[in-house]
C-alpha atoms as one frame of an Amber mdcrd trajectory, in Angstrom:
protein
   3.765  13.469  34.048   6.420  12.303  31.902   6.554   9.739  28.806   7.955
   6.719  28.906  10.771   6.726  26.625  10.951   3.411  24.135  14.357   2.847
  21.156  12.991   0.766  18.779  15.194  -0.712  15.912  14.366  -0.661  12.151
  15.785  -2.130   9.507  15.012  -1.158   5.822  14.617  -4.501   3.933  14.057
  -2.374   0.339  16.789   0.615  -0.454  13.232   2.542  -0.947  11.996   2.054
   2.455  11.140   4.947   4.234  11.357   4.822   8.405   8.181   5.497   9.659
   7.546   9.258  10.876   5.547  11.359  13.201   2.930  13.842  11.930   3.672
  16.117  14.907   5.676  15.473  18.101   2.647  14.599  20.120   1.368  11.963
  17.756   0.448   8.391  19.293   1.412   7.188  16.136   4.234   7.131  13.688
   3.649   6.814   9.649   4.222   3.704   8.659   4.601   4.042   3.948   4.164
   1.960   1.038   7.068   0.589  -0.517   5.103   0.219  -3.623   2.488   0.993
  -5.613  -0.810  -1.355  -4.637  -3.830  -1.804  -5.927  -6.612  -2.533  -2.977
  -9.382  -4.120  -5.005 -12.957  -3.622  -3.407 -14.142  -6.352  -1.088 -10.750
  -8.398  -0.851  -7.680  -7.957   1.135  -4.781  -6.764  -0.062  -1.161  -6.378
   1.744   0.672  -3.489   1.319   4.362  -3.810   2.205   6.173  -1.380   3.860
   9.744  -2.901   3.044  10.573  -2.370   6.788  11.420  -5.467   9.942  11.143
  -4.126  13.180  12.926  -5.295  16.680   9.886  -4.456  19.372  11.380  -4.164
  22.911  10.300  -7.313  24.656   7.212  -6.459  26.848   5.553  -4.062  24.058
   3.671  -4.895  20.961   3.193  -2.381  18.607  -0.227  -1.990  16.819  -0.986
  -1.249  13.282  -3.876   1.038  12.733  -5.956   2.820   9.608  -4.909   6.321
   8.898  -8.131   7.623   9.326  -7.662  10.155   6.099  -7.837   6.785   4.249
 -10.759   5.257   6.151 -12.881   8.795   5.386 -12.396   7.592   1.600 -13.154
   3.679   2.072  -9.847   2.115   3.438 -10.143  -0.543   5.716  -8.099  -2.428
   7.917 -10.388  -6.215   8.014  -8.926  -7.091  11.584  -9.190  -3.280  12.520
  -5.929  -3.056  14.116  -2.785  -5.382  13.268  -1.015  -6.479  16.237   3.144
  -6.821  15.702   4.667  -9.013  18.379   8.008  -8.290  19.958   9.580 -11.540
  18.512   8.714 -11.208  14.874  11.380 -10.306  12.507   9.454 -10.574   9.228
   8.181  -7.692   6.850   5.600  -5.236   8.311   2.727  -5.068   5.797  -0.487
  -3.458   6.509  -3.994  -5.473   5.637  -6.683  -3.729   3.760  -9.541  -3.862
   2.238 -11.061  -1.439   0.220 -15.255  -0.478   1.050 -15.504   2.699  -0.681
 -16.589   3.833  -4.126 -15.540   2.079  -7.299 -13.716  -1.419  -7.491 -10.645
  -0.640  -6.651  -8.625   2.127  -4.720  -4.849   2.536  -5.412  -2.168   3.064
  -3.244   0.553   5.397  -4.134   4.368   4.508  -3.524   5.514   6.728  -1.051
   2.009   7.079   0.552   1.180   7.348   4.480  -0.787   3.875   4.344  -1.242
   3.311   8.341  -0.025   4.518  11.924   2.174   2.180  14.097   1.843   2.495
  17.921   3.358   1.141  20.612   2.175  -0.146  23.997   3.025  -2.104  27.124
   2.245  -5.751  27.093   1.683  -6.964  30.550   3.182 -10.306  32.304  -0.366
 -12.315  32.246  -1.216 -15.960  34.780  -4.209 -17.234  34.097  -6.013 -18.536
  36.609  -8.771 -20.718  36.250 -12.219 -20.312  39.019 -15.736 -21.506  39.461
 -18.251 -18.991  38.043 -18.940 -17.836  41.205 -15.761 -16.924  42.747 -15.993
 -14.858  39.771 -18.245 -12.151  41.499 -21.155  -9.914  40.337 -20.911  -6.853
  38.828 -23.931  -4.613  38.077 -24.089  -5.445  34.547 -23.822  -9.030  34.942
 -24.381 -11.379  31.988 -25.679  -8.547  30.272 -24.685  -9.209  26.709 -24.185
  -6.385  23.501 -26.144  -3.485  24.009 -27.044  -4.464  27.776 -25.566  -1.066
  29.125 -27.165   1.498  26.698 -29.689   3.231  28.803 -32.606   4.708  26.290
């Protein structure tokens, strides 16, 4: 099966903006860095910039996710993954917070700080229906934890 093949435009906002990279060519993601040095002080949020604007193809999104080196140490991402629309035009920064020990954790310039995917946004109607035209399923209003079998 073959990939889908997606161009997607970057401008560097920052002379010291590095385009984001792939680790290997079979990565999901690519690398997004930090323009800057940034200190992630434990318990708040804290946005590091990347010094990059993006131009995502209309009918994608692309997705900001943890590097999951940094999440082994205590790096979070609060909303657990940032979701880039194709229609903004502003700054990519990544949102963290920092869980792990001591009160702060800094961020290196230069540093891998987060991956950025990309994937297909589909052409949604909603359509409003009674409860019951909704149907039955096996698990039914079964709420968190409702499926585990133990």
């Amino acid at each position: 099966m073959g990939r889908v093949q997606l161009t997607v435009e970057f401008a560097r906002l920052d002379d010291e903006a590095r385009l984001p990279t792939q680790g290997s060519p079979q990565a999901a993601g690519w690398d997004l860095y930090a323009l800057e040095e940034t200190i992630v002080v434990s318990r708040k949020s804290s946005m590091i910039r990347t010094g990059l604007s993006v131009a995502i193809p209309e009918g994608w999104e692309g997705q900001i996710r943890c590097r999951s080196s940094l999440g082994k140490k205590g790096m979070i991402m609060p909303n657990g993954v940032g979701t880039i629309d194709s229609d903004y035009r502003g700054e990519l920064m990544v949102l963290a917070t920092w869980i792990g020990e001591g009160k702060k954790f800094i961020v290196a310039k230069g540093e891998r700080v987060a991956q950025l995917l990309f994937a297909p946004v589909p052409k949604v109607t909603i359509q409003e229906v009674s409860p019951e035209e909704l149907g039955n399923t096996e698990r039914g209003k079964g709420g968190f934890g409702s499926t585990g079998k133990f």
